[in-house]
Residue, then its C-alpha position, 0 to 999 in steps of 0.5 A: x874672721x868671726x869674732x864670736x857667734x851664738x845663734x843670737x849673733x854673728x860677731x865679724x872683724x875686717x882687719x884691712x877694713x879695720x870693720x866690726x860688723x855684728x848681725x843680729x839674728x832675733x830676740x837676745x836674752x839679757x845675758x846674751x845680749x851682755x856677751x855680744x856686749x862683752x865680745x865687741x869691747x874685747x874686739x875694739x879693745x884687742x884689735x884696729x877698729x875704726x869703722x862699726x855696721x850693725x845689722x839690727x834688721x831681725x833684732x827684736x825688743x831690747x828689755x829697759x834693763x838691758x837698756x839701762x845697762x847699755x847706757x850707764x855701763x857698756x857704753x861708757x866702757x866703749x868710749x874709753x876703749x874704742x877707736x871708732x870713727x863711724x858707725x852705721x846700723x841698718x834699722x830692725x824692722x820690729x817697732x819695739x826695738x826701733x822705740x828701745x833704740x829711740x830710747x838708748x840715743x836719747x841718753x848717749x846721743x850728745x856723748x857719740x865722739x864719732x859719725x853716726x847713722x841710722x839706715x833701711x839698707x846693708x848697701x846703703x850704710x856700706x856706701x856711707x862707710x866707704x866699704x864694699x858690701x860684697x866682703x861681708x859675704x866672703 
C-alpha cells in the first residue's frame, strides 16, 4: 500500500512484512523532505513497523538545515513512536549525500536502539532484512 507519494518520494507500507519502505527519487526541498519526514512518523506511529529499507540510490545533497532538523527534532520523535528493529538503507550514488548522511550518524549513531546498516544493493539489503524483494514490485 502506498502511504504517501510526491514526485520527490514514494512512501510504501508492507502490513505482513510490517516493512516502511521509502525510495527517493532525486533532490527533495527542505519542506518536502520534512513531509516525507511528517508521513514516515504518522506511518510508525499509526501502523506495525518493525522493519525500515530506504532506497536513497537517486537521492541527492540533504542541505545542513535539513540535517540539523533530522537530528534534533524528527529523529527524536522517531524514537518515541517507532517500534522498529532493523533498518536497511541502500547507499545514494551522489558523494554530497553520502557526506550529509556521514554527518546525520555522526550525531544519531550512538542513540540507534535498532540494527542498522548501509547497502550498494536493494537485494542485498532485502536479504539482511529477512524479505523478498520481489514484493516491493508488487
Amino acid at each position: 500500500m502506498i502511504f504517501y507519494e510526491s514526485e520527490h518520494a514514494t512512501m510504501s507500507y508492507f502490513e505482513r512484512e510490517k516493512l516502511v519502505f521509502t525510495v527517493y527519487h532525486g533532490f527533495t526541498p527542505s519542506d518536502e523532505l520534512r513531509r516525507i519526514l511528517d508521513a514516515s512518523l504518522e506511518l510508525v506511529a499509526t501502523k506495525d513497523v518493525e522493519l525500515g529499507l530506504g532506497d536513497n540510490r537517486n537521492m541527492k545533497v540533504i542541505r545542513p538545515a535539513d540535517q540539523e532538523y533530522i537530528n534534533t527534532v524528527w529523529f527524536p520523535e522517531f524514537l518515541r513512536l517507532s517500534k522498529i528493529r532493523k533498518s536497511a538503507t541502500i547507499e545514494s550514488t551522489d558523494v554530497f549525500n553520502q557526506m550529509a548522511t556521514k554527518n546525520i550518524l555522526k550525531v544519531i549513531g550512538d542513540r540507534i536502539p535498532f540494527e542498522f546498516q548501509y547497502f550498494d544493493s536493494l537485494e542485498d539489503a532485502c536479504a539482511w532484512l529477512g524479505i523478498d524483494p520481489e514484493i516491493l514490485s508488487a
